[in-house]
C-alpha positions, 0 to 999 in steps of 0.5 A: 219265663223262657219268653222273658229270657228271649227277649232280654237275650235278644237286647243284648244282641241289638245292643252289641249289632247297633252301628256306630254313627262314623263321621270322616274328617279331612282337609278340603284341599288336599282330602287328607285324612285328618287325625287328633281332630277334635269334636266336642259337645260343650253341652254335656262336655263330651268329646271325641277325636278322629283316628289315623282315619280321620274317622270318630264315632259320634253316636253320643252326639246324636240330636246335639244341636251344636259341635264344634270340630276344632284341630290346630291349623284349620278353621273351627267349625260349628255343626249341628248332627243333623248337619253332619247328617246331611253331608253324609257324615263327612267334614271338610276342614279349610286350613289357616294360619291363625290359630284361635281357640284350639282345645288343650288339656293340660290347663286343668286335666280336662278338654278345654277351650284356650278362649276360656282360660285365664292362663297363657297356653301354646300348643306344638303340633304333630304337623309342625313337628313333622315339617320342622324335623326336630332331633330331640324332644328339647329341640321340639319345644322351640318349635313354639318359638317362646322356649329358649334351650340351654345345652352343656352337651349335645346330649342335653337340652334344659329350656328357659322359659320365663327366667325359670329353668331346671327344677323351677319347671315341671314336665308332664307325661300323659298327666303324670309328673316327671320331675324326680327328687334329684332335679337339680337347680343346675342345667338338666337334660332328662327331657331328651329322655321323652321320644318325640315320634312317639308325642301325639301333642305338646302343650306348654302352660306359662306361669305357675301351675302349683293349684293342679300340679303341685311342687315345681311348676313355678315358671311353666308346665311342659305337657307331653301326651303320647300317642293314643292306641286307636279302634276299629269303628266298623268290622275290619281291624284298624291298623295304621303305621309310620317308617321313619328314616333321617340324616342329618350332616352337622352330627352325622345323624342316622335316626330310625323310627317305627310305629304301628297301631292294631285297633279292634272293636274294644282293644287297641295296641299301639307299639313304637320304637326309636333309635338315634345315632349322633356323631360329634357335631359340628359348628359353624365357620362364622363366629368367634375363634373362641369357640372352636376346638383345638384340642382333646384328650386321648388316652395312649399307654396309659397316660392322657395325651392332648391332641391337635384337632385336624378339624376344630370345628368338631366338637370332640367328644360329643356324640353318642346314641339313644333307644326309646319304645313304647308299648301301650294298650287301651281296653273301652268295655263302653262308652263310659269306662276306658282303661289304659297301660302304658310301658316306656322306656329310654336309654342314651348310651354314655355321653360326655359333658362337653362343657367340663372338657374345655375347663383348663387347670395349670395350662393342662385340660382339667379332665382327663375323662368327664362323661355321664353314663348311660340315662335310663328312664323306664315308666309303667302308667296304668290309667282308669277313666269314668263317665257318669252323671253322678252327684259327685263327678261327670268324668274321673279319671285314675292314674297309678304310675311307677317311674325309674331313672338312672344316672351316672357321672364318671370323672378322673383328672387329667393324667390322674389315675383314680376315675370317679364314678357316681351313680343315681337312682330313683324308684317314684311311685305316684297316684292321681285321682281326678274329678270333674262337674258341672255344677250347673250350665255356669260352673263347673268344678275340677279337683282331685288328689295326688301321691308321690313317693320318690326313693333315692338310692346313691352310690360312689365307686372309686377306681384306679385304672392302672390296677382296675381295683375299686373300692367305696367313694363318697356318694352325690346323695345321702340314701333318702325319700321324699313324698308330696300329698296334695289336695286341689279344687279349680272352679271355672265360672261362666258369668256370661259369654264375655266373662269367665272366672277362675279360681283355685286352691291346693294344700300340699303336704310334703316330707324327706328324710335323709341319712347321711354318710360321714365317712368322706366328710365330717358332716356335723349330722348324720340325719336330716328330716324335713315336714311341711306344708305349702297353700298355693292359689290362683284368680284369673279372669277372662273378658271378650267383648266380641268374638275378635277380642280376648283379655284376661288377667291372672294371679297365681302363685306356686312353690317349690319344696326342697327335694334332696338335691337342695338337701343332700348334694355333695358337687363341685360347683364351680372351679374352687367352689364345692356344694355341701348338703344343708338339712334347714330348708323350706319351700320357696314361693313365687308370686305372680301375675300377668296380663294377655290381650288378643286381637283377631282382623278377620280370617287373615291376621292375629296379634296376641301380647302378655306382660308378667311379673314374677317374685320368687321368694325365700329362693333356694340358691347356692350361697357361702356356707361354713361347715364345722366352722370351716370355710374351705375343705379338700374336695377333689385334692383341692383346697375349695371354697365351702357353700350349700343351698339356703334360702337366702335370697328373693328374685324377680322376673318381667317380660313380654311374650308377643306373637303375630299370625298373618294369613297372606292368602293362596297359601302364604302365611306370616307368624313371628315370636318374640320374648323378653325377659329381664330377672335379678336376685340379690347375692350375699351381699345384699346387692342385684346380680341378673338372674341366671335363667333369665335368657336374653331376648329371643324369637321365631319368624316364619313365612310359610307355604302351603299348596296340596303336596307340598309345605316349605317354611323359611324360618329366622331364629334369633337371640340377643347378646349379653356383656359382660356386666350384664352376666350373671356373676355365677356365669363370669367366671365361666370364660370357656364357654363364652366368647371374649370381648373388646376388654378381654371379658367374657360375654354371649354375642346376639346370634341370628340364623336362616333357614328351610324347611321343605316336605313333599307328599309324593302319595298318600303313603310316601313323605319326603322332607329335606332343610337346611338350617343355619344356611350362613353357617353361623359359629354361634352358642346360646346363651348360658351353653357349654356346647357350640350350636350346629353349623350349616345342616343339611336334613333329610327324612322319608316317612312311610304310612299304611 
């Protein structure tokens, strides 16, 4: 018996003292350590990625006849263990230009590879971040060059993407939804909340995403992972970090970020802090007068004095601040189970919305405040991932989350004394299951389950400034809940190594229910309670004749339930116009398809088009409404025109997205975006208007250069114009936003800017990285924008690593 015990003792020693097998991944140019790399076993669909080391531990993989090791920016390779074995386990990635067949995620949840997708999908990587230097998380996602950004204010950034927006796009961090039941149709800005130091990788997914993520994903789904606490793979502890500081000339930025990762053998931390500081920015000289500041608002002896801009190229007021950290630990007993916590949380100081302060009324400004309070966004994410070769699954993965966002808009009319202030909040509790299969070498299944419950809380505090007393004010929302509870299958099957086919269905079963406050307006109801359901599906398939060719084509279609923003929302739409809840809504549906060919010459040059088409049915839009038989009511002291949101219209969106990627050799490369998109939705009358999200064309086009220490890209952003008559009519009567053409009509002039980026790495540990943007000093506003875009930039950042 003692015998027995010692020997069982003695396999629990070796099986806690074997080594881990340690592969060590760099850039054979630089010997740049290379982190995030990708190394998978299609076999058993198992994969590992390198840490801050550019170190994995491939022990799983030993014997495997084929991996691949797969990062963006470098050329695949296909290696066998005994290769890696053979080079002493260290691999020597070559840089290119062209990105062909990265590994994605947010397709399915799962590792795949972009070649076997039917779906366009666009990858944002740390190192194009890095170089490009981007300010916020929405300023991020143009660094795809197929994402245009609406802002109203400098604290904003809504992206239009395939004529969609706002509430018609579904963000995700690590897997979990952050669309709330208050996104509104309207401009919104929650993105700026995500810190884009703490992003580990980017990926957009066009087109309708409802089969995996449910309600809201109709145009694209924006898919932000975090960054990974990492291991230690030998005895030592892992620690890795960064120090980052940035200026930035047009707002005067003064941002500072750190990170740092503690890694031990089976417990990992990672921490991250940031904190930004943007003062009122600044347009450019060239451009048209009709932008530039003249006057603000300043309150002096109780009483709103307008004053003279001593400089109208700054955009008083506009700035303001943000916090953001991060927490998140990882626990991996073995190979087969991990666990992980993630803690977030972001705050903006308060921030005005710029575009409300250039409104007029009687030759006065309309405003005499007009800003939103403090953004706060705060997520727990608790995450159990599973493997194992069971009837049932290959991986599962469990994520429990809690998500809370605050909001607040504070308003008072000029000279007026009662400042209004209304403010939101939304506890959303959320649950996904996930499960992936291999039915057999050919199929291989995705389905799962998901639970969101969002409860909303609105208040509405009236305050006269002169006494300071407060009492009660009609809230933006009634006291609500809505819910989602949604079942997914996906199927991908191999026919061949040229033909893939994708399917999928989900049933989605939603609810809300509101109570209404009668006591500021006469409602004719005092409830509303909504329960439906919505059937969504995808077909997609993928041919490739060769390993230089790529086709696929793809249906798929989506929804979006009404949330209580659609439902319950009392605003002020426009000027004379306010909006009234609606308690008869249903889910609206698009329809979609598109089309992708991809052509790879060689090692040098990579030409990719997609063509789509979407109808957007029984659309929920803001159209004219009666209200106890009333047209107008008394909203703000005045007399406004009644409407609400209905489903009262259809829509449709085409376009082309195009792209090309030309490695020139010894370092040079060329790659250039283009997007076109042209939408309409009918009005109340039966008539066309063009469609409001639907951006003008636009485009990225970059020549870039790459020796061992150093990276430079110079870089044209661009944007078509649009007259007047080709405004949508909600956008015509927004003549202080927009210059004014030859007729005296409002209209977005085409806009185009040069710019350049430049980083050097002094050592290993030291990076220094300046740019220019906007070099011509452009005075220009994007499309649909209530806030003019930066004038000439001058950028400057160091980034310290251990």
């Amino acid at each position: 018996m003692i015998k027995k015990i010692a020997f069982i003792f003695l396999l629990f020693l070796l099986s806690f003292s074997s080594k881990a097998q340690i592969t060590t991944v760099i850039n054979k140019e630089t010997k740049e350590h290379l982190d995030q790399v990708t190394i998978f076993n299609k076999s058993t669909n198992n994969y590992v990625t390198t840490n801050g080391k550019g170190q994995a531990d491939i022990s799983a993989f030993k014997n495997a006849t084929l991996l691949e090791i797969r990062f963006l920016g470098f050329k695949t390779q296909f290696k066998s263990y005994h290769d890696l074995e053979k080079n002493n386990f260290l691999i020597q990635l070559t840089s290119t230009v062209l990105k062909t067949d990265e590994i994605v995620i947010s397709a399915s949840k799962w590792k795949q590879k972009t070649s076997d997708l039917a779906t366009k999908v666009s990858i944002i990587s740390p190192k194009d971040v890095e170089l490009i230097n981007t300010q916020t998380a929405a300023d991020l996602l143009t660094v795809s060059g197929k994402v245009f950004i609406q802002k109203s204010q400098q604290g904003g950034g809504s992206p239009m993407i395939r004529g969609f927006a706002t509430n018609r796009l579904l963000y995700t961090i690590d897997g979990v939804r952050m669309n709330n039941a208050i996104f509104r149709a309207g401009n919104i800005q929650n993105v700026i909340s995500i810190d884009p130091f703490s992003i580990e990788e980017t990926e957009i997914i066009f087109g309708p995403g409802s089969v995996i993520y449910g309600s809201d994903a109709i145009g694209a789904v924006m898919s932000f992972k975090t960054l990974t606490p990492n291991f230690s793979l030998d005895d030592e502890t892992f620690i890795t970090g960064n120090a980052f500081t940035r200026f930035s000339s047009a707002n005067e930025e003064k941002t500072y970020h750190a990170d740092f990762n503690l890694g031990f053998k089976k417990w990992a931390f990672i921490t991250s802090i940031s904190y930004n500081d943007y003062g009122d920015l600044r347009m450019g000289s060239n451009g048209p007068d009709e932008y530039l500041r003249n006057v603000y608002v300043e309150r002096q002896n109780n009483q709103d004095v307008v004053i003279t801009n001593k400089n109208p190229k700054i955009q008083n007021p506009s700035g303001y601040t943000q916090t953001n950290l991060m927490q998140k630990v990882r626990f991996k007993p073995n190979n087969n189970w991990n666990f992980e916590y993630g803690f977030h949380f972001s705050e903006t100081s308060s921030y005005s919305r710029y575009d409300r302060h250039l409104r007029t009324k009687n030759g006065n400004p309309r405003y005499g405040e007009w800003d939103y309070g403090p953004q706060k966004w705060l997520m727990n994410n608790f995450e159990i991932n599973k493997k194992g070769n069971t009837s049932f699954y290959d991986d599962v993965t469990l994520r429990v989350t809690y998500q809370k966002f605050e909001e607040s808009r504070i308003s008072r009319d000029f000279n007026d004394n009662l400042r209004e202030t209304r403010i939101e909040k939304v506890d959303a509790y959320s649950t996904n299951l996930d499960f992936t299969k291999s039915l057999n070498s050919k199929s291989k299944l995705f389905y799962g389950a998901e639970y969101v419950f969002n409860d909303v809380n609105s208040t509405g505090i009236n305050t006269n400034i002169d006494t300071n007393v407060s009492e009660k004010g009609a809230s933006r929302y009634p006291d609500s809940n809505w819910s989602s509870l949604g079942f997914y299958v996906s199927n991908q099957y191999d026919f061949s190594k040229k033909w893939i086919l994708q399917s999928g269905l989900r049933y989605n079963f939603y609810s809300l229910n509101a109570t209404f406050d009668t006591t500021f307006y006469p409602f004719p109801f005092t409830e509303a309670a909504i329960k439906d359901g919505a059937l969504t599906g995808s077909l997609g398939l993928v041919f490739k004749p060769r390993k230089d060719w790529y086709l696929s084509a793809n249906f798929s279609t989506a929804f979006r339930s009404p949330n209580v923003d659609d439902v319950g929302k009392v605003f002020d739409s426009e000027p004379g116009s306010v909006v009234v809840p609606n308690p008869d809504l249903k889910a609206e549906y698009a329809y979609n398809t598109d089309v992708s060919i991809a052509k790879t010459f060689g090692d040098f040059l990579k030409l990719e088009v997609t063509g789509f088409y979407t109808n957007l049915k029984d659309a929920l839009v803001r159209r004219d409404y009666t209200l106890n038989g009333l047209t107008e009511i008394v909203y703000d002291g005045e007399l406004s025109n009644i409407q609400a949101i209905q489903n009262a219209a259809n829509a449709n969106v085409y376009g082309l997205q195009t792209s090309f990627e030309m490695d020139l050799g010894e370092g040079l490369g060329l790659s250039s975006d283009f997007n076109y998109q042209k939408g309409e939705e009918e009005l109340d009358n039966g008539d066309k208007s063009p469609s409001r999200h639907a951006a003008p064309w636009f485009g990225t086009t970059r020549l870039s250069y790459n020796t061992n220490k150093l990276k430079t890209q110079l870089y044209l952003n661009y944007s078509g114009s649009v007259a007047f008559e080709d405004l949508p009519d909600s956008e015509k009567s927004k003549d202080y936003i927009y210059a004014v053409d030859e007729n005296g009509n409002p209209y977005s002039p085409s806009w185009l800017t040069l710019n350049i980026k430049t980083s050097y790495r002094f050592t290993d540990n030291l990076l220094i990285s300046t740019g220019l943007e906007n070099l011509t000093d452009k005075r220009y506003l994007p499309y649909s924008s209530g806030i003019v875009a930066p004038g000439r930039n001058f950028v400057i950042s160091l980034k310290a690593t251990i």
